[in-house]
C-alpha positions as CSV (number, residue, x, y, z in Angstrom):
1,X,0.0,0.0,0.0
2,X,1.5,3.2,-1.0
3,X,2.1,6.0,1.9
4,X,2.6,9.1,-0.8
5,X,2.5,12.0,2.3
6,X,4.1,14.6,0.2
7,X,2.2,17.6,-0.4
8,X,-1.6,16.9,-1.8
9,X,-1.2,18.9,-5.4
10,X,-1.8,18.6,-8.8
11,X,1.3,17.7,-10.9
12,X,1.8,19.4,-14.0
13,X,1.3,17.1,-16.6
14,X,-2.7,16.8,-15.5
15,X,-5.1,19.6,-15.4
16,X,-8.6,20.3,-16.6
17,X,-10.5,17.4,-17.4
18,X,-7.6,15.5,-17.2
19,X,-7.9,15.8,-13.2
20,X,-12.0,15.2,-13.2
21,X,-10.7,11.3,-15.2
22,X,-7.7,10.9,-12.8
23,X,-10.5,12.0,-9.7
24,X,-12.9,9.8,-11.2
25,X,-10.3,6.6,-11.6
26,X,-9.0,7.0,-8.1
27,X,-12.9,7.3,-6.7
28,X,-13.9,4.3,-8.5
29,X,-10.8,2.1,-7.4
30,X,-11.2,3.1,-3.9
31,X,-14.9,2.0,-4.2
32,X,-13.6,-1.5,-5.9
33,X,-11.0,-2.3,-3.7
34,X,-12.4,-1.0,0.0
35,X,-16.2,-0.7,0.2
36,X,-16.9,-4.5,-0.2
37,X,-14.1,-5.1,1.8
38,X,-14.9,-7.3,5.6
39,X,-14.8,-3.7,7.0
40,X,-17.6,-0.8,7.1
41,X,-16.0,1.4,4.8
42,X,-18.1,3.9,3.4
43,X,-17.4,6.7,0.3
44,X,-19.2,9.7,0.1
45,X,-20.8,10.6,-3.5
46,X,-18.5,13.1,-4.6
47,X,-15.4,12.5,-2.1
48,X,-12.5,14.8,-1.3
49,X,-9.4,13.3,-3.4
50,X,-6.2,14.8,-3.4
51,X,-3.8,14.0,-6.2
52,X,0.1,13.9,-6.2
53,X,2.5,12.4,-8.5
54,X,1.9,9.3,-7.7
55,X,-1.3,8.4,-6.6
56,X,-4.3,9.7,-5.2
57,X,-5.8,10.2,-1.4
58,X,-10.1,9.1,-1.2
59,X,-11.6,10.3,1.9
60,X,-13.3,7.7,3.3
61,X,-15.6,6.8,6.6
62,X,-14.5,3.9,9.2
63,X,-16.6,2.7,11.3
64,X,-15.4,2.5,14.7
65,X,-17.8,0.8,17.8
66,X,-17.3,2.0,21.1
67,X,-16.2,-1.2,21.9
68,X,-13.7,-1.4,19.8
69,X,-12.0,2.0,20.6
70,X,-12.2,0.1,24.6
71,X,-14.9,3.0,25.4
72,X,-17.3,0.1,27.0
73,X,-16.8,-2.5,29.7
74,X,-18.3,-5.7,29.4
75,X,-19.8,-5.2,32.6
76,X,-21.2,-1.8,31.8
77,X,-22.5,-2.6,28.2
78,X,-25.2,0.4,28.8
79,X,-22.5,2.9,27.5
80,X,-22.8,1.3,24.0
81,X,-26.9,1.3,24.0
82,X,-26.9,5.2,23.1
């Protein structure tokens, strides 16, 4: 998996509607690859993406429970009822 934190911008070579396709490919990839994946990943309909030179960044949703971020006690499962 590719960890690209350089600067989110647009590289020279794209720009106009060249960015809306790269936008567009990245989107639908993310959508592919992550959204029927075993975890609740969710993409919004027209996501943030931020493009660099070698990839592209889709803001995405995780679902977190309280239980899994170790908010809830077994004991005290009422915290997680909300």
């Amino acid at each position: 998996m590719g960890n690209d934190l350089s600067p989110i911008r647009h590289p020279a070579p794209i720009s106009g509607g060249k960015v809306d396709a790269a936008r567009a490919a990245y989107i639908t990839v993310a959508r592919q690859r992550y959204t029927k994946s075993t975890y609740d990943i969710e993409i919004d309909d027209d996501p943030s993406v931020g493009i660099t030179e070698n990839g592209g960044w889709v803001a995405a949703w995780l679902w977190v429970s309280q239980e899994e971020a170790g908010l809830c006690e077994e004991e005290a499962a009422s915290c997680c009822e909300a």
